[in-house]
C-alpha angles and dihedrals in degrees: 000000000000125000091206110094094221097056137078129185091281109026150011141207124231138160109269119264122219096249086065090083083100096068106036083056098057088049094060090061089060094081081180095063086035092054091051096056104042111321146270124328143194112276109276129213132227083240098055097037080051091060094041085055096045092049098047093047085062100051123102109210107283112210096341092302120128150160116222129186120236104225131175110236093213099054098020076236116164096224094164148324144247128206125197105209146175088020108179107188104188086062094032103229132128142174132207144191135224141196131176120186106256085246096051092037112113096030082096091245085139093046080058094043093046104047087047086057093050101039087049089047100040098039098031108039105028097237115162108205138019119207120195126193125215139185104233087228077065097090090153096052081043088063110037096053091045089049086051090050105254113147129238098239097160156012123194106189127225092004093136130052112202127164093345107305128093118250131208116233110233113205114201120183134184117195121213091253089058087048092058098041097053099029112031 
């Protein structure tokens, strides 16, 4: 077992380093994987994801607020990434956003970077509650955040065009006293 907080047997996660533009480029050419975490975007250029590298690699946590590389211990691989976001601290409520590589996607590499996210944010900074939001086409991120014991809390209807067809917005929570009963 690691000593180092942000690791587990199989990944870690880590900032991304500017070299990660790759990566991030090649994933933009996937419009599926782009479709299911936010949706599809303008063509992008090397120039532009290198920048973006560049820039990211540079950025402390604001905020508590963070993007964080997926990578496999064993090939120092970049097989996805997770983002804490709209961290309020004074209520004590996050969200975040994930993303495996479809390759990648059913080892359970999000299940380890998840619950990371959500141990660091639960036993280190004191926040009380994590909200995820999911589009209902979305049947794999539906299961996985019900099999880790999120709860359905909500469901706005026709909130994402996609395709041309109209989505409904999920939203899953999982409060600090459900953590600890299902993970301490």
């Amino acid at each position: 077992m690691s000593k180092y907080f942000w690791e587990t047997e199989r990944i870690r996660l880590r900032g991304v380093y500017p070299e990660d533009w790759e990566v991030h480029y090649h994933w933009d050419m996937d419009s599926e994987m782009q479709r299911n975490t936010d949706q599809l975007h303008f063509p992008t250029s090397e120039t532009r994801t290198k920048r973006w590298a560049e820039e990211a690699s540079k950025k402390t946590p604001e905020n508590d607020n963070f993007h964080m590389e997926i990578v496999l211990l064993e090939t120092k691989q970049v097989i996805g990434s997770i983002s804490s976001s709209r961290a309020d601290s004074r209520n004590g409520v996050f969200r975040y956003g994930i993303a495996i590589h479809p390759e990648f996607q059913r080892n359970g590499y999000a299940t380890e970077a998840i619950l990371l996210l959500l141990k660091y944010f639960f036993e280190e900074l004191r926040y009380q509650k994590c909200t995820v939001n999911i589009n209902d086409w979305n049947e794999g991120s539906v299961a996985l955040h019900e099999k880790l014991g999120f709860v359905k809390e909500g469901q706005l209807r026709r909130m994402i065009y996609r395709q041309g067809q109209y989505w409904d917005m999920l939203y899953y929570g999982m409060t600090i006293e459900e953590w600890r009963e299902r993970y301490t």
